[in-house]
VMD Tcl script that draws the C-alpha trace (Angstrom):
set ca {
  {92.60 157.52 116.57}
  {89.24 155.01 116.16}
  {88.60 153.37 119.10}
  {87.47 149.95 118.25}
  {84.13 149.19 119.37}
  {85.15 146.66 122.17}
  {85.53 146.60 125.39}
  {88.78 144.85 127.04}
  {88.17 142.84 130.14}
  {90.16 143.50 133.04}
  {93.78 143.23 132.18}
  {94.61 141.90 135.64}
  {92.05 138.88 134.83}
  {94.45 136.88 132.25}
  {95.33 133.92 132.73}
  {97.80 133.99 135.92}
  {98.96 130.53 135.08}
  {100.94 131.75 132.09}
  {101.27 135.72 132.09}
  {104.08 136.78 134.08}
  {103.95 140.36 135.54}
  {106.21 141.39 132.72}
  {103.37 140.29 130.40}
  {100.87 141.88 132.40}
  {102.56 144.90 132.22}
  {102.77 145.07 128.47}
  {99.25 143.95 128.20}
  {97.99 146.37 130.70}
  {99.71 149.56 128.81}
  {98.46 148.97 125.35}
  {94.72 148.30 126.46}
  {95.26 151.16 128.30}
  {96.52 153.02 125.36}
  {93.02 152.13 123.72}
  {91.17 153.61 125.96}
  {92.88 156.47 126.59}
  {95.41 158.92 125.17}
  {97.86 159.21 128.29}
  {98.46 157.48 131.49}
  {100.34 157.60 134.68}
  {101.56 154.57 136.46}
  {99.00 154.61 139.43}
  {96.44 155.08 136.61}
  {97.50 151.01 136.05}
  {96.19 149.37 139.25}
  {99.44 147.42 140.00}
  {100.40 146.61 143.48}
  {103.36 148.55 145.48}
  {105.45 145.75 145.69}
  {104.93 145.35 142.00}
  {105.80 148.93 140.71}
  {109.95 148.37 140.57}
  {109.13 145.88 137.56}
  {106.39 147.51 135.97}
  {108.59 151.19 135.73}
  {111.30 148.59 134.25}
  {108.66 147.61 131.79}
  {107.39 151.18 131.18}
  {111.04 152.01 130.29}
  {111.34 148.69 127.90}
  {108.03 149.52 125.91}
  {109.51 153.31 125.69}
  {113.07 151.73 124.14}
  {111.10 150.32 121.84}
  {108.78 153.03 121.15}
  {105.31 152.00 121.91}
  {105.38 154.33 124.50}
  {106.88 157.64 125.16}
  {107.10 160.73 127.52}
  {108.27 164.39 127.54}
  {111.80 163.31 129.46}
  {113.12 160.40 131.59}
  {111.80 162.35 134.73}
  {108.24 163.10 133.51}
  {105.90 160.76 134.69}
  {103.18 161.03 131.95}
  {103.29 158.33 129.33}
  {101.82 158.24 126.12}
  {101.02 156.48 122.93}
  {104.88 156.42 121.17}
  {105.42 156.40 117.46}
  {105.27 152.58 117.17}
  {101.77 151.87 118.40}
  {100.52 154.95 116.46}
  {101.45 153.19 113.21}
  {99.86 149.82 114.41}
  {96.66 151.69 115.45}
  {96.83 153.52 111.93}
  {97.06 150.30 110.56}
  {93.98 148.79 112.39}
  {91.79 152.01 111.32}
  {93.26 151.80 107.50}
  {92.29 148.15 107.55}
  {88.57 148.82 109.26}
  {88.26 151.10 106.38}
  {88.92 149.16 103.83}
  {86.04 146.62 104.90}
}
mol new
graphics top color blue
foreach p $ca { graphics top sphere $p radius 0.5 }
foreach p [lrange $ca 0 end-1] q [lrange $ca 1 end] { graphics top cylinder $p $q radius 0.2 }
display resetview
C-alpha cells in the first residue's frame, strides 16, 4: 500500500470540544493504519482509565471490518478487508492524476 506523502498530526490533538473518545479512537486506528501495517493497543497512547472503551472500539471497527486480527484473543490488529479497499481506492485514484 502507497503511503500518502503526509504526515498526520497528533491524533490526540483534535479538537477535544467535539471528538469524543469514541471518535478518537476511530481516528487514532486508521492514522495509525497509515503509518503502519499492524498495531497493538499500547502502540495507541491512550490512557489506562481509557483502555475499557477503546478495546470496545477496537472490537466495533473489527465488526465492521476496518480492522482485523488472527482470533478474538490475539492482541495484534491489522488493516481488515474494508480499509484495504478504501486505501486501494486512494492509490487507484493518485494514479489516475
Amino acid at each position: 500500500v502507497r503511503r500518502v506523502g503526509w504526515k498526520p498530526a497528533n491524533p490526540h490533538k483534535a479538537d477535544q470540544q467535539t471528538m469524543t473518545l469514541r471518535d478518537t479512537t476511530w481516528h487514532t486506528v486508521l492514522l495509525t493504519l497509515t503509518r503502519q501495517d499492524e498495531f497493538k493497543l499500547s502502540d495507541l497512547g491512550f490512557k489506562d482509565s481509557e483502555k475499557h472503551t477503546v478495546k470496545r472500539c477496537l472490537r466495533e471497527l473489527e465488526e465492521y471490518g476496518w480492522i482485523e486480527r488472527d482470533s478474538p484473543q490475539h492482541s495484534i490488529w491489522r488493516a481488515g478487508p474494508r480499509f484495504k479497499a478504501l486505501a486501494r481506492a486512494a492509490d487507484e485514484r493518485l494514479d489516475a492524476e
